[in-house]
C-alpha positions in Angstrom: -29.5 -76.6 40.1 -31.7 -76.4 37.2 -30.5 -78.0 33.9 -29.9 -74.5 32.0 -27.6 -74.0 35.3 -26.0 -76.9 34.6 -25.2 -76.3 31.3 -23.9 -72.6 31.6 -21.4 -74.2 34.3 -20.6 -76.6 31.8 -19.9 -74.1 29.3 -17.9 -72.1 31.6 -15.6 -75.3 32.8 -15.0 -75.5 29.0 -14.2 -72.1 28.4 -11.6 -72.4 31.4 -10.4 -75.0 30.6 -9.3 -74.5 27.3 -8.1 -71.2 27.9 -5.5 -73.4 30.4 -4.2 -75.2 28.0 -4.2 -71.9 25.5 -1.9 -70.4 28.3 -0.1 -73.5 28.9 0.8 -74.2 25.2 1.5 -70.3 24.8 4.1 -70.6 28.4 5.5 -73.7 26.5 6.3 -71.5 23.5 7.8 -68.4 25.1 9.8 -70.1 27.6 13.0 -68.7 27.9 16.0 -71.7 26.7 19.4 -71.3 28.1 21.8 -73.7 25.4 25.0 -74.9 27.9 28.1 -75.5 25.6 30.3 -78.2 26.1 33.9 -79.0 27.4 36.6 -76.4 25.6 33.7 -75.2 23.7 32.0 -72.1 23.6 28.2 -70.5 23.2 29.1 -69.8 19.3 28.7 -73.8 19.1 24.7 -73.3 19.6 24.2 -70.5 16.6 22.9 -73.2 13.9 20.3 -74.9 16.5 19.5 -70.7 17.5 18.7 -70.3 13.8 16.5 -73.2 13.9 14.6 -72.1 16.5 13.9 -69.0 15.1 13.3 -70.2 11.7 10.2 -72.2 13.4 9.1 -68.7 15.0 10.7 -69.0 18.7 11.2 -65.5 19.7 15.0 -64.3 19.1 15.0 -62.5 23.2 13.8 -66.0 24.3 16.8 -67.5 23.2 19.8 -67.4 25.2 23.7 -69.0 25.6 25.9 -69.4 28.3 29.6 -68.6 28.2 32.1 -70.1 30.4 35.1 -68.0 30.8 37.3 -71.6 31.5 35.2 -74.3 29.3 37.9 -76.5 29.8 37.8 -79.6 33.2 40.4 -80.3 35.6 42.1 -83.5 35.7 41.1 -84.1 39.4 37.8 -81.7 40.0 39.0 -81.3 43.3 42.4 -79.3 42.8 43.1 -76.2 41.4 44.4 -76.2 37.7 45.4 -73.0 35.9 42.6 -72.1 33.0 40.8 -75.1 34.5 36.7 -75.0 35.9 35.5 -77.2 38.4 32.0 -78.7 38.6 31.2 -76.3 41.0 32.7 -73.3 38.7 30.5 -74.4 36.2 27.3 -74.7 38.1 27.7 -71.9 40.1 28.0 -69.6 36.7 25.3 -71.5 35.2 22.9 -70.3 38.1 24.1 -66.8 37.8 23.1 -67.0 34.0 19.7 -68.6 34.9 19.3 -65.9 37.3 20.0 -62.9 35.1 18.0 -64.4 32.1 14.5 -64.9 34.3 15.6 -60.7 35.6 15.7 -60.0 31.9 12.8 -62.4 30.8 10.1 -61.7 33.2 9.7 -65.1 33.6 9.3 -67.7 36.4 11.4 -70.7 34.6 13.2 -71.7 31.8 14.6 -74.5 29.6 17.9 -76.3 29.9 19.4 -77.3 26.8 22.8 -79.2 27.4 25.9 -80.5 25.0 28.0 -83.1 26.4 30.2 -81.0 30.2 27.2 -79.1 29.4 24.5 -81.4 30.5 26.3 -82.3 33.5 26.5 -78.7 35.0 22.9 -78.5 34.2 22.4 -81.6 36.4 24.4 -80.4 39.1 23.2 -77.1 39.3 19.2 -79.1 39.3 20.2 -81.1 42.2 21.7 -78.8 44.2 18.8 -75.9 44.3 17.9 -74.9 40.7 15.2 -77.7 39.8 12.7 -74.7 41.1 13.7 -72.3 38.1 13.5 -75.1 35.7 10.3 -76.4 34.1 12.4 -78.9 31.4 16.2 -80.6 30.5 18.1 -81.7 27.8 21.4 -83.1 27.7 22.7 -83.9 24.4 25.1 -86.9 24.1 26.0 -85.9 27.8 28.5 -89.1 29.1 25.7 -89.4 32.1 27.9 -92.3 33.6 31.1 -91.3 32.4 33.3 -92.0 29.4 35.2 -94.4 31.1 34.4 -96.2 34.9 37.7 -97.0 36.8 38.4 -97.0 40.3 41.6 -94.8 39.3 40.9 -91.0 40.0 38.0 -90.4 41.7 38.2 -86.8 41.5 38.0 -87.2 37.3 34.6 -85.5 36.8 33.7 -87.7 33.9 34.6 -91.1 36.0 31.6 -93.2 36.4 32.9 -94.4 39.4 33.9 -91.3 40.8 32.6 -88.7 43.5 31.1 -86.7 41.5 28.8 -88.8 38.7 28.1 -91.1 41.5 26.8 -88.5 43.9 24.8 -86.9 40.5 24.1 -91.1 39.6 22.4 -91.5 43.4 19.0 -92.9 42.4 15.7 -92.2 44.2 13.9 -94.7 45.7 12.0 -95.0 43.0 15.3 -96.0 41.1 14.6 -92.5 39.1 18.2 -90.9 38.8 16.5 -87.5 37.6 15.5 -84.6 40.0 11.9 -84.2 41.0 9.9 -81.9 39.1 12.1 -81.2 36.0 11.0 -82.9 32.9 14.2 -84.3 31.3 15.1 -85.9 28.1 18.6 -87.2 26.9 19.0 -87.8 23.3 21.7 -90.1 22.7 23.7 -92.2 19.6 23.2 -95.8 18.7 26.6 -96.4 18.7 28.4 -93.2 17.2 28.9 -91.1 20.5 32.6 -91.4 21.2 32.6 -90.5 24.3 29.8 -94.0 25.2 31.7 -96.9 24.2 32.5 -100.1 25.1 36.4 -99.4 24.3 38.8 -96.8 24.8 38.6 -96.2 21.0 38.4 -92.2 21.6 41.5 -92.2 23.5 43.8 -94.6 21.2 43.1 -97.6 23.1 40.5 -99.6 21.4 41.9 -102.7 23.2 41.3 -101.2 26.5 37.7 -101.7 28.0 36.0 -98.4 29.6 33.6 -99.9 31.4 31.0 -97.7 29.9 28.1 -98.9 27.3 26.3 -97.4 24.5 23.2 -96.3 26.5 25.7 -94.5 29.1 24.1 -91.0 28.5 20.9 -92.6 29.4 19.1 -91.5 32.6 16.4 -94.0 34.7 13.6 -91.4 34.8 14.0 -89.3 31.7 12.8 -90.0 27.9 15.5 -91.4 26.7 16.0 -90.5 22.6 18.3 -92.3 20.3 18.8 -91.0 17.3 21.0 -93.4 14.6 24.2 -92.5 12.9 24.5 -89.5 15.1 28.4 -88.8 16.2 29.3 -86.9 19.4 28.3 -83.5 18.9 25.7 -83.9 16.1 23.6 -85.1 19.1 23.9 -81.3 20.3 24.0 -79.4 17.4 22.7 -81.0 14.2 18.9 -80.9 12.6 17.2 -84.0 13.9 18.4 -83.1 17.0 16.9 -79.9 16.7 13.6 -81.5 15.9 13.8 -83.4 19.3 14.7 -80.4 21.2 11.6 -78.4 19.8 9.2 -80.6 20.4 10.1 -81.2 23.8 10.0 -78.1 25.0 6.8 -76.9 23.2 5.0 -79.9 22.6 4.9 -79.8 18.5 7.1 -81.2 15.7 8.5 -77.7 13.8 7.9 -77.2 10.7 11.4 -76.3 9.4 14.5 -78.4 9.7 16.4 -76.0 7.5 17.7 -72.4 8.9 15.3 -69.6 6.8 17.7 -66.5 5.7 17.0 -63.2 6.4 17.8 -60.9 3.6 20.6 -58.4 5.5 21.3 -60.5 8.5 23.6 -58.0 11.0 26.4 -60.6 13.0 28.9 -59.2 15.7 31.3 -61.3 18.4 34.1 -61.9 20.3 37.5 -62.4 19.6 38.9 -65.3 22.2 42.2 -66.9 22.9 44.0 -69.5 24.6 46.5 -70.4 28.0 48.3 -73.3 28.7 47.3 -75.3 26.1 44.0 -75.0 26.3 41.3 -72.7 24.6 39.7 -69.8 26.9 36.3 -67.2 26.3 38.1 -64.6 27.5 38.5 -62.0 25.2 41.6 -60.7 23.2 42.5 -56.9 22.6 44.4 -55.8 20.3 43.2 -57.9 17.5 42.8 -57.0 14.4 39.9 -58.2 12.0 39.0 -57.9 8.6 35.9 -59.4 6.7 36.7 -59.2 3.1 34.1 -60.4 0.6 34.2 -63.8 -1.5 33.4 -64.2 -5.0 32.0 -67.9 -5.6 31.5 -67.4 -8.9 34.7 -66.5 -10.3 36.8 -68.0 -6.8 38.5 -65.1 -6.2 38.5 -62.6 -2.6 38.0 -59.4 -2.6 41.0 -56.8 -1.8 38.9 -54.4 -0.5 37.5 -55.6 3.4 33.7 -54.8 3.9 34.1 -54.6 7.6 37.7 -53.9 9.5 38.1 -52.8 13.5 40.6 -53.9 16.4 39.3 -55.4 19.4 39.4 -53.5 22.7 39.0 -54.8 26.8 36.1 -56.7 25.9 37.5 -58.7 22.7 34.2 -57.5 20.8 33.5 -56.8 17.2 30.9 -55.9 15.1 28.2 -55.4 14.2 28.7 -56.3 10.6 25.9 -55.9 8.1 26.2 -59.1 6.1 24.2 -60.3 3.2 22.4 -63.6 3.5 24.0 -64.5 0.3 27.4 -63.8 0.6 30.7 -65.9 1.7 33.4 -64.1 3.5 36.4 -64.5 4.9 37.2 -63.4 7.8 40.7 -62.5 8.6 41.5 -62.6 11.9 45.5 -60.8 12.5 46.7 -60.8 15.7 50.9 -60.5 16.8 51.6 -60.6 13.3 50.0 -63.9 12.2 46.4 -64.2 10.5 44.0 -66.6 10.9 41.5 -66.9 8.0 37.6 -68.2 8.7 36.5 -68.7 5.7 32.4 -69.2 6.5 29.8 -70.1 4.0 26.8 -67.9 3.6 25.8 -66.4 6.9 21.6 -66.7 6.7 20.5 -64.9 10.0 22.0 -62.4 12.4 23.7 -63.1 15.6 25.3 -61.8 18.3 27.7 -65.1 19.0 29.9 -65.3 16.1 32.9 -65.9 18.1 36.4 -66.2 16.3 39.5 -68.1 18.3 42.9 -68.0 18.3 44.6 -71.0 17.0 48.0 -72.8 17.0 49.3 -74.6 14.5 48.0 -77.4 14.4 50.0 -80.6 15.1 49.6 -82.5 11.9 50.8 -79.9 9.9 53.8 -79.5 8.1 56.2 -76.5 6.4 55.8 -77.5 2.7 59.3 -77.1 1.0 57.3 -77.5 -2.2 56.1 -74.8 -4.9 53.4 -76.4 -5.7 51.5 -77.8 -2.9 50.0 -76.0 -0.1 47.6 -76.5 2.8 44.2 -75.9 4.3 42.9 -76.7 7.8 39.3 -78.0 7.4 36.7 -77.7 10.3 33.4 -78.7 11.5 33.1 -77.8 15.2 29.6 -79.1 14.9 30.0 -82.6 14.1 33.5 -85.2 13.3 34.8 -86.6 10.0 34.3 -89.5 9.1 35.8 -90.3 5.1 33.1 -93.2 4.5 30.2 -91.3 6.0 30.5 -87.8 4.8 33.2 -87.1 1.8 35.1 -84.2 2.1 35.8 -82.9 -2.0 38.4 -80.9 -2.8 38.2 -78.7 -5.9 35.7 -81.9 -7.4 37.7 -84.4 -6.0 37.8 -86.6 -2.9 40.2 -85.8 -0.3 42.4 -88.1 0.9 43.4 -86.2 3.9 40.3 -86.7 5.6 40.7 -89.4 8.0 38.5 -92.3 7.7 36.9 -94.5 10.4 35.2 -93.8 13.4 34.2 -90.3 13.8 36.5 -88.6 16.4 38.2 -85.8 15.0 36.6 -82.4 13.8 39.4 -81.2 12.0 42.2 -82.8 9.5 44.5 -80.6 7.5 44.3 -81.4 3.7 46.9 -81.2 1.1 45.7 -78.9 -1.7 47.4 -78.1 -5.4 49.4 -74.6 -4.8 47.1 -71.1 -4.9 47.5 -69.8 -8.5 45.6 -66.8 -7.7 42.6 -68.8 -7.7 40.7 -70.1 -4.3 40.2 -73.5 -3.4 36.6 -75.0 -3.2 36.0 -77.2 -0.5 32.5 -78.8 -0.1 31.0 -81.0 2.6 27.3 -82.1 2.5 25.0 -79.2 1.2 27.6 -76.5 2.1 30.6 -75.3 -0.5 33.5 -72.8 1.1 35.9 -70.8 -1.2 39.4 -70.3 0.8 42.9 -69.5 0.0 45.6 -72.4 1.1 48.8 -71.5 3.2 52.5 -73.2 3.2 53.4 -71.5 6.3 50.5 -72.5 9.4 52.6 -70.5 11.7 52.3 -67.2 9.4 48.8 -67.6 7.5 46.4 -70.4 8.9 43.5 -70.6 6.5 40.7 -72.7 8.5 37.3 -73.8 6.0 34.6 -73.4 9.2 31.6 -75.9 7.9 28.5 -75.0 10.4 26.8 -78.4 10.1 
């Protein structure tokens, strides 16, 4: 071969192999993600990590989240338990979701993105046949080897010692305890996770030992992430774990670790309830919502609802044409009794906005008083913690909010008595306007932080 041959084969080794990685890094960006909620939780948990995405320009219709109709475990996997899943429930659904979403995608594989139950359906669905659709993993603050090991109930699906983490747990011989083929990456607290400690502080027995250490959600085989201060669920759901998720799946840092708005964001749901104790996603008719307009500036709600319907078969609502700008409450009637989300600014449109039924909670209490009410505070995102992130009420601190280890994500709060004017409530870089109740069982106001 002469040496102008040479160099034209040169050129065109270049050519092909840069348009390789072009395709590769363009696969990377379009693959389809399938987010996997957690135990009792539901896809709505995923929106603000959703937003993120997109606000680093991942396409929308790339984007998907499963549902489980039971999110809730059994106490022994192996026996049936009304409003209960199995391990096999979950993965079994999980690969019909996979399924539909490469259908809908045109695509050969997607991403697993896992919170907590979450990541270990993902896992058992990759060991047993799905590792071939998959081309990545994440399991967020996923208890890997269980939140306690005891050789006490077996059949508990998050006993380390038990059938089904120790089958998931089998190592290679390699000593890898991840599936062939799948990249995988766990992202995991320094010592914050509740659910991967030392002691039995999450169920009320700090003197008890559980067996379990700090690097439980850690796999042999995967890049292992651990990101400080974290608690539980802000390993799923909050910005820096965002930022660990993104560029593991498409190989770049993004460029945005704040949700961009869009000006008229258009947001619709499902209206969800609860059996036996325990929350379902299956949906409610009959409800009755309204979506009535707040006024931060003066901290009053309008009288006039922008948006009213009542749910049918399928529980659904919407859509709703919001503005990016605009707080709203969103009063949720059902048998009589309302439940009140009051939300901060919604800044992009979704399709998951799901609303639940609640009970009262336990903590409350009738207030025989005129002037003192009540408000349920929320952040299904993340815990409260008093000395880490200050809950202020109206200015001042609240001394409702529990204090401690993070391991609750809601308290209810004491509040002056409505006067006709809202109470502000303000956590970190969001402030809610809501009305407070002295009757939970008739009017449950709930401030729903995202982050």
């Amino acid at each position: 071969m002469t040496f102008r041959g040479i160099g034209r084969t040169l050129v065109v080794l270049v050519f092909l192999g840069v348009a390789a990685l072009q395709a590769q890094s363009e696969s990377n960006a379009r693959v389809p993600i399938i987010f996997v909620h957690g135990n009792g939780d539901d896809a709505a948990k995923w929106v603000g990590v959703l937003w993120l995405f997109e606000s680093n320009g991942y396409p929308a219709d790339r984007l998907f989240a499963v549902r489980f109709p039971h999110p809730n475990s059994r106490a022994d996997d192996t026996r049936d338990e009304a409003n209960r899943s199995s391990t096999t429930d979950e993965a079994a659904e999980l690969s019909a979701f996979v399924t539909r979403v490469l259908i809908e995608a045109h695509a050969q594989k997607v991403a697993l993105v896992g919170s907590s139950r979450g990541g270990l359906t993902i896992r058992n669905y990759l060991l047993h046949g799905g590792s071939g659709n998959v081309t990545c993993a994440i399991l967020s603050g996923t208890p890997n080897h269980g939140i306690l090991a005891t050789d006490r109930n077996v059949g508990g699906e998050f006993n380390g010692k038990g059938n089904f983490l120790t089958a998931l747990n089998g190592a290679s011989p390699d000593g890898s305890e991840v599936v062939a083929g799948v990249r995988m990456m766990t992202l995991r607290s320094d010592r914050l996770d509740k659910y991967a400690q030392p002691t039995g502080i999450a169920f009320g027995t700090p003197q008890m030992a559980t067996n379990v250490t700090f690097e439980g959600p850690a796999l042999r085989g995967a890049n292992n992430i651990v990101l400080p201060s974290l608690d539980h669920r802000e390993l799923a759901f909050y910005p820096p774990a965002f930022a660990e998720m993104y560029k593991f799946i498409t190989g770049a840092p993004p460029q945005h670790l704040s949700v961009i708005p869009e000006e008229h964001p258009t947001v619709s749901g499902m209206i969800t309830g609860f059996e036996n104790g325990a929350f379902t996603n299956l949906p409610v008719a009959g409800a009755h919502l309204s979506i009535y307009p707040i006024d931060a500036a003066k901290g009053i709600e309008s009288a006039t609802p922008a948006y009213e319907v009542t749910t049918k078969e399928d529980g659904k609502w919407g859509p709703f044409q919001a503005a990016s700008a605009q707080e709203y409450d969103f009063d949720l009637e059902y048998q009589g009794r309302h439940i009140h989300f009051y939300k901060a600014p919604i800044p992009r449109s979704t399709t998951l906005l799901n609303l639940r039924l609640m009970a009262v909670p336990p903590t409350a209490r009738s207030s025989s008083s005129a002037h003192q009410s009540q408000i349920l505070i929320a952040r299904s995102q993340g815990y409260f913690s008093r000395e880490r992130d200050a809950v202020q009420i109206d200015g001042k601190l609240s001394p409702d909010e529990p204090a401690g280890f993070p391991l609750q994500d809601s308290f209810v709060a004491k509040v002056p008595m409505d006067t006709g004017k809202l109470t502000q409530v303000t956590l970190r870089n969001e402030t809610i306007w809501a009305r407070s109740s002295q009757d939970f069982s008739k009017e449950l106001p709930v401030v729903d932080f995202l982050w």
